[in-house]
C-alpha positions in Angstrom: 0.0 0.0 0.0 1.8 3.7 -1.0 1.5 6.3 1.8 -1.1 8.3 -0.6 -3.6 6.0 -0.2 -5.8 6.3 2.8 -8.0 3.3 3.5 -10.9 2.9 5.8 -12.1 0.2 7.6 -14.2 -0.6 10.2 -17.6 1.3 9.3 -20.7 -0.5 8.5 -21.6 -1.8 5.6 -24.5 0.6 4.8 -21.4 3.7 4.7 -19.0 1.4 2.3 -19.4 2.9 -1.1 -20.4 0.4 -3.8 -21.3 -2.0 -1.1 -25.3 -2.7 -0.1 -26.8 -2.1 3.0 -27.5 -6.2 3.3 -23.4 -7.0 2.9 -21.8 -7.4 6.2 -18.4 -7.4 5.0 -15.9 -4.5 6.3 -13.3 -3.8 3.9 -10.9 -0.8 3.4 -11.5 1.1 0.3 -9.5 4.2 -0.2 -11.2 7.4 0.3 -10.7 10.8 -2.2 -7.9 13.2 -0.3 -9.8 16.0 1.3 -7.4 19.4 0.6 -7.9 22.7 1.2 -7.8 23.2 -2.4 -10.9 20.7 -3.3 -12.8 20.8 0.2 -15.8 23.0 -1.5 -16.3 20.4 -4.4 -16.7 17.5 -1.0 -18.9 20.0 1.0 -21.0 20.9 -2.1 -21.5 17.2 -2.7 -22.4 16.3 1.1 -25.5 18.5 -0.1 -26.2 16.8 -3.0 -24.3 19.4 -5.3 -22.6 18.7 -8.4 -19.9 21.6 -8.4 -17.1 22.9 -10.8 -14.0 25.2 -10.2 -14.4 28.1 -12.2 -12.1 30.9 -13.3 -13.7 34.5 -12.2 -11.4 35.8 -15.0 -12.3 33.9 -18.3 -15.0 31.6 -17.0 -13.3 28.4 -17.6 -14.9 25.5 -15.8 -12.3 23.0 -15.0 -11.6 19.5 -13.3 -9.6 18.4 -11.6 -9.0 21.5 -9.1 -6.0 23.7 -9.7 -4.6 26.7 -8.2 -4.7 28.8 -11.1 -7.0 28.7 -14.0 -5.6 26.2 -16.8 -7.2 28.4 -19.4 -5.9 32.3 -18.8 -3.9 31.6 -15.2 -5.9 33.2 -12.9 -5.6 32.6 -9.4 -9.6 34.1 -9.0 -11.7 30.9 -8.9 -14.9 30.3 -7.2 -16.6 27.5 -6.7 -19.5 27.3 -8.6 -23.3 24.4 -8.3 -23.0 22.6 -12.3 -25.9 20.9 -13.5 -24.7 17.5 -13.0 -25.8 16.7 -16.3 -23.6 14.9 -19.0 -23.3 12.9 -22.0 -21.7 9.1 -21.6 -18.2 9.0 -23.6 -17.0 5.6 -22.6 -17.3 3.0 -19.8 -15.3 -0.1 -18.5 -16.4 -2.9 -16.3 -14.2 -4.3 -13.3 -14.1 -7.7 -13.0 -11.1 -7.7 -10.7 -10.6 -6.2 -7.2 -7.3 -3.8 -6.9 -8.1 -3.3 -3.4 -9.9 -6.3 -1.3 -12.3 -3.5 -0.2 -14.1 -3.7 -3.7 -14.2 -7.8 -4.2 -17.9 -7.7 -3.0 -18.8 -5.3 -5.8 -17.3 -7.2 -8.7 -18.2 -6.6 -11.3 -18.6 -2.6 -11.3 -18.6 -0.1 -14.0 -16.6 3.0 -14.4 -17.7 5.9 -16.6 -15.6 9.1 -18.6 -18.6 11.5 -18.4 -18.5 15.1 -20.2 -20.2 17.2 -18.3 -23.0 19.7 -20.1 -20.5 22.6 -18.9 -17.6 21.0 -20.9 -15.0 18.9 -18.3 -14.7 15.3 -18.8 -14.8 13.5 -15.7 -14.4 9.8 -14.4 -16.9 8.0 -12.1 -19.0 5.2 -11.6 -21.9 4.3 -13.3 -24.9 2.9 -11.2 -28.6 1.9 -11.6 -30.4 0.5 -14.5 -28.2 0.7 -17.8 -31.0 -1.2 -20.4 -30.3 1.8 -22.5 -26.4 1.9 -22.1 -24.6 3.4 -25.1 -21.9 6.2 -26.2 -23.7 9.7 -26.4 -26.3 8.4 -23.5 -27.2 11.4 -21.2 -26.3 10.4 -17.4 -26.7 12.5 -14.5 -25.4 12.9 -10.8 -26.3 10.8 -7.8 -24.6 10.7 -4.5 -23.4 8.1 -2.6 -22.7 8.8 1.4 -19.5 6.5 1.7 -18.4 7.6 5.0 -18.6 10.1 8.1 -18.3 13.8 5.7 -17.5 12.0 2.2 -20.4 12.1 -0.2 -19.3 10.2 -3.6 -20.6 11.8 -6.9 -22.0 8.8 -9.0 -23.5 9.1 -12.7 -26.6 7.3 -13.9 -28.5 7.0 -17.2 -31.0 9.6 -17.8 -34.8 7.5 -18.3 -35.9 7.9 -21.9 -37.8 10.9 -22.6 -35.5 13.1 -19.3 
């Protein structure tokens, strides 16, 4: 295990993301690094919120987080609620376990997501995917994993939404 990674173990199974309320199992799975520089984007999501750094200068959304605006270099960013809509680019399925945290949800699927205000982003993607293809529209859900953490999740849009 590198010293990056910060595992968590001992919570109940209803607080393990990508685990369901009825597993008992207690595994570590490693949680996202809480910074000063990305704690509005965690306490935005802990209310549900899908937000995006944005410059104050240019207007440049952006993911991941940075100091300065990628686009113009602006240090004036602000923290801004996004839709939480997207359209699905790509996805994988997991049928092995890197951590022994995530053997109970084998196999999972992981999405590349560009957002309706222009970032690409990784996730998950969870619920029903009957409709699952390139170009699909998805949208946020949240996923309480532990004490303060609340994981951003996409999910196809129904037909017609």
């Amino acid at each position: 295990m590198h010293a990056h990674d910060r595992l968590y173990a001992g919570v109940t199974a209803d607080m393990a993301y990508g685990a369901s309320a009825s597993e008992k199992s207690v595994e570590a799975k490693p949680l996202p690094k809480i910074t000063p520089l990305n704690r509005p984007f965690w306490d935005y999501a802990l209310k549900s919120i899908y937000a995006l750094q944005t410059c104050d200068a240019c207007g440049d959304a952006h993911v991941p987080e940075a100091p300065v605006c990628p686009r113009c270099l602006n240090d004036r960013q602000t923290w801004k609620p996004a839709s939480g809509k997207g359209t699905l680019q790509s996805w994988a399925d997991f049928h092995r376990a890197y951590w022994d945290g995530f053997e109970a949800d084998l196999p999972y699927r992981t999405c590349l997501v560009r957002l309706d205000e222009g970032p690409l982003v990784v996730s998950n993607l969870v619920g029903g995917q009957a409709n699952l293809r390139i170009g699909a529209r998805v949208h946020v859900v949240f996923d309480l994993i532990a004490d303060g953490i609340a994981l951003p999740k996409f999910s196809l849009d129904e037909p017609g939404c």
